[in-house]
C-alpha positions in Angstrom: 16.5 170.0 131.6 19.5 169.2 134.3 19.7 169.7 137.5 23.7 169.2 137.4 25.8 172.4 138.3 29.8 172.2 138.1 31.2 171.7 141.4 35.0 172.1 142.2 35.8 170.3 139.0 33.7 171.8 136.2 34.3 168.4 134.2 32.5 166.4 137.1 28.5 166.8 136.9 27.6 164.1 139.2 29.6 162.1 142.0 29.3 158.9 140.4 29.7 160.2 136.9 33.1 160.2 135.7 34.6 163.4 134.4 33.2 164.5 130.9 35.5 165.1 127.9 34.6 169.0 127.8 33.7 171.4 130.4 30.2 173.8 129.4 32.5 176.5 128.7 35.4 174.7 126.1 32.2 173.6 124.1 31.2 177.2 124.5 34.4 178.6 123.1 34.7 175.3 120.2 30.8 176.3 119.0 31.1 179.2 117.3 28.0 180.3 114.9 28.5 179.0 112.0 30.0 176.0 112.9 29.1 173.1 110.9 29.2 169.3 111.8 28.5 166.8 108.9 27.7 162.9 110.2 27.8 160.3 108.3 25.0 158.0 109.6 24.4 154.1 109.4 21.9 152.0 110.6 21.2 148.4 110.3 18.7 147.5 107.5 18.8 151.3 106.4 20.5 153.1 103.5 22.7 155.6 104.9 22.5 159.1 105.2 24.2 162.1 106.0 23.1 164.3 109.7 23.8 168.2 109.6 24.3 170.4 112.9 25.0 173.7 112.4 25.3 176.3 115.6 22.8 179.1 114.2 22.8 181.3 117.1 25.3 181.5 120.4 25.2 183.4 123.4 26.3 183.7 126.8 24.3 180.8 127.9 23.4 178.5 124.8 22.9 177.5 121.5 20.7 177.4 118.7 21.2 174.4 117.0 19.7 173.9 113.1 20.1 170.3 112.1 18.6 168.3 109.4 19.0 165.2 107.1 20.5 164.5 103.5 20.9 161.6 101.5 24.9 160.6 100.3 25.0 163.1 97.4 23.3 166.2 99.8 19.9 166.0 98.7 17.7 167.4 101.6 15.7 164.4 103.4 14.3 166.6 106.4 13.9 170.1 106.8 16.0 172.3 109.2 14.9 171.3 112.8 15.8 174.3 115.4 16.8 173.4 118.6 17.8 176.0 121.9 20.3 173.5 124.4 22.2 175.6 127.3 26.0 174.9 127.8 25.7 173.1 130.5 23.0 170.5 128.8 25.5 170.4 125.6 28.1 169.5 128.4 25.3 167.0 130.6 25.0 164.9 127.1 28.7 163.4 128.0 28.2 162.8 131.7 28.5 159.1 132.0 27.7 156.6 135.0 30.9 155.6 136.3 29.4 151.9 137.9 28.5 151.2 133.5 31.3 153.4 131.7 34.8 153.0 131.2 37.0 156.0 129.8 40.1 155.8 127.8 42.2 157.0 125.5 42.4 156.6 121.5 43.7 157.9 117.8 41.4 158.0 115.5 41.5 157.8 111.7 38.0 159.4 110.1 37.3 161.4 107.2 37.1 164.7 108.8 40.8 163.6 110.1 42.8 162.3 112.6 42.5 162.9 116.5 43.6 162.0 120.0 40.4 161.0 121.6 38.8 160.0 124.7 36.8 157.0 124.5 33.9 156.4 126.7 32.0 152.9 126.6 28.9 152.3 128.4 27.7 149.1 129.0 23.8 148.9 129.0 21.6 146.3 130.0 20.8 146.0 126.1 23.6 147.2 124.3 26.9 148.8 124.3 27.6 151.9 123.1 31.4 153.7 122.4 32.0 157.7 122.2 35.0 159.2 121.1 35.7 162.8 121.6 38.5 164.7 119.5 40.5 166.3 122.4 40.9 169.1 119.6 37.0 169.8 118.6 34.9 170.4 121.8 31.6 169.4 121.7 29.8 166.4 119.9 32.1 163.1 119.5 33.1 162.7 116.4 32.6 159.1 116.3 29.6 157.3 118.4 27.8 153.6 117.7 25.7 151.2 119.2 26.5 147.5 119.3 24.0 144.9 120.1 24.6 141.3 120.4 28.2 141.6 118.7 27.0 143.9 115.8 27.4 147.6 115.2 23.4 148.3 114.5 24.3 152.5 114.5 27.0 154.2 113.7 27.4 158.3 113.4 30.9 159.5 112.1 32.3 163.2 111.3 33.0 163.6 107.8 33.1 167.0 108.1 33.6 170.1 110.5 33.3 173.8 109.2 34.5 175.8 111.7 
């Protein structure tokens, strides 16, 4: 759970954060129920698979999120996992150090579409990993990966978004 509580700026969390790509209350307003996010997910030595978020059940002050795992052709892999995540923690998972992160902007071609983004990399001691968030689909990024040593070794795109 966060401590973080808006301030002046309801994209800054923390002082040394820089500002996230989505205040607690766009992601409320982009997260209808319903709304359905398909990732296409890779990992290194692994076949890849598909990741499916869908909001079951929004309120005032959260979510209820239903995900679960499919192979490529939508066979189920997992069963539904349920998961209650306030606004604010939704919005806490894109506060970034500022001293490790830098924050730009991008288009981006994926199968779900094209989108004006904002980038954020953070540098960690053992990898780097990139974010972009569709300025046009609050919430999740609809691209995110992990690179280690010079090699993507995770990658989670957007191949679909039911609204």
């Amino acid at each position: 759970m966060t401590s973080a509580a808006p301030g002046p700026d309801p994209h800054q969390l923390h002082p040394d954060h820089l500002p996230t790509p989505f205040t607690a209350a766009e992601i409320r307003a982009g997260c209808p129920p319903g709304r359905t996010l398909r990732f296409r997910i890779e990992r290194a030595g692994e076949e890849p698979m598909i990741r499916v978020s869908r909001y079951a059940e929004v309120d005032g002050e959260g979510a209820v999120q239903e995900s679960w795992a499919e192979d490529l052709d939508g066979g189920g892999l997992s069963e539904p996992e349920r998961e209650r995540s306030t606004w604010l923690e939704l919005q806490e998972h894109a506060s970034f150090p500022r001293a490790i992160t830098e924050r730009g902007e991008e288009e981006l071609s994926i199968p779900s579409g094209r989108f004006a983004c904002l980038r954020y990399t953070r540098t960690d001691p053992d990898a780097v990993w990139r974010f972009w968030f569709a300025r046009e689909l609050p919430g999740q990024p609809v691209r995110y990966e992990r690179e280690v040593s010079g090699e993507i070794v995770f990658s989670a795109i957007l191949i679909d978004n039911t609204p």
